[in-house]
GUTIVO-630379 format. One record per residue (C-alpha): z, x negated, y negated. Coordinates in steps of 0.1 Angstrom, whole numbers, plus 5000, padded with zeros to 4 digits. Each point is the difference from the previous one (the first is absolute). Layout:
<tivos>
ZXY
...
</tivos>
This chain:
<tivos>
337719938374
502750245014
497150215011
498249725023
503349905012
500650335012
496150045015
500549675015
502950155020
498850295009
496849805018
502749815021
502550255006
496650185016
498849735016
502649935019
500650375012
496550065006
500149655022
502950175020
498450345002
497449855021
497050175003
500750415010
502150024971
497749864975
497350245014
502750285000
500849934961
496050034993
500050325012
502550154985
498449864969
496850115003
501750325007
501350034969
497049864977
497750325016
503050244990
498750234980
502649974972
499749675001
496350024992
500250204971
503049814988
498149725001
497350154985
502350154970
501149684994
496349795001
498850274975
503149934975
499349605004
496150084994
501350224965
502249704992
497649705003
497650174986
502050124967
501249615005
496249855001
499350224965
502849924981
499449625007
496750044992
500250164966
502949764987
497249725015
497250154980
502550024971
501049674996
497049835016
496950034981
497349865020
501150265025
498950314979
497050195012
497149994976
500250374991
503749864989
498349714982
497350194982
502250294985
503249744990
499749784969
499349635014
499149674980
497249805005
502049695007
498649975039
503149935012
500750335016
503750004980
500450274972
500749834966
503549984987
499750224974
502349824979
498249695001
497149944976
497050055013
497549705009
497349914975
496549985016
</tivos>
C-alpha cells in the first residue's frame, strides 16, 4: 500500500511540474532522456541486467514446474507415467499406499 501511495505521488508531484514546465521544457527533459537510453553503458547495463532477469525466470519457471509435476499427477508427461508405478484406479491420483487396496 505504502508503495502506491508513494507512485500515486510521484504522478502528481510530476504532473503538476510538467504542467508548469510548459512545453520547451518537457521536450528539453525527452532529450536528455533519450540521450541517456542510447548511452552506450546504459545499453549494455541494460542488457546485463535483462540477461540476469531471463537466467532468473527461467530457473523460476523450472522449479515451479517440477514441484507442479511432483505433487500434481495428471500433469506428468507420459514418459513419466509409463516408467512410475501407477494404479489402475482412473482417477489420475496415486493410491495411498497405506490404504487397502480396492477389490475389483
Amino acid at each position: 500500500m505504502r508503495y502506491r501511495m508513494m507512485f500515486g505521488v510521484g504522478v502528481a508531484v510530476g504532473y503538476i511540474l510538467g504542467s508548469r514546465a510548459g512545453r520547451e521544457r518537457y521536450e528539453e527533459i525527452k532529450r536528455l532522456a533519450q540521450r541517456v537510453a542510447d548511452n552506450p553503458s546504459v545499453q549494455e547495463a541494460a542488457g546485463l541486467v535483462g540477461a540476469r532477469i531471463s537466467k532468473v525466470t527461467e530457473m523460476a519457471r523450472t522449479k515451479v514446474t517440477h514441484v507442479a509435476r511432483d505433487r500434481l499427477p495428471f500433469l506428468q508427461s507420459e514418459d513419466d507415467w509409463q516408467t512410475q508405478k501407477h494404479d489402475e484406479t482412473g482417477v489420475g491420483w496415486p493410491r495411498d499406499e497405506r490404504a487397502p487396496a480396492p477389490h475389483p
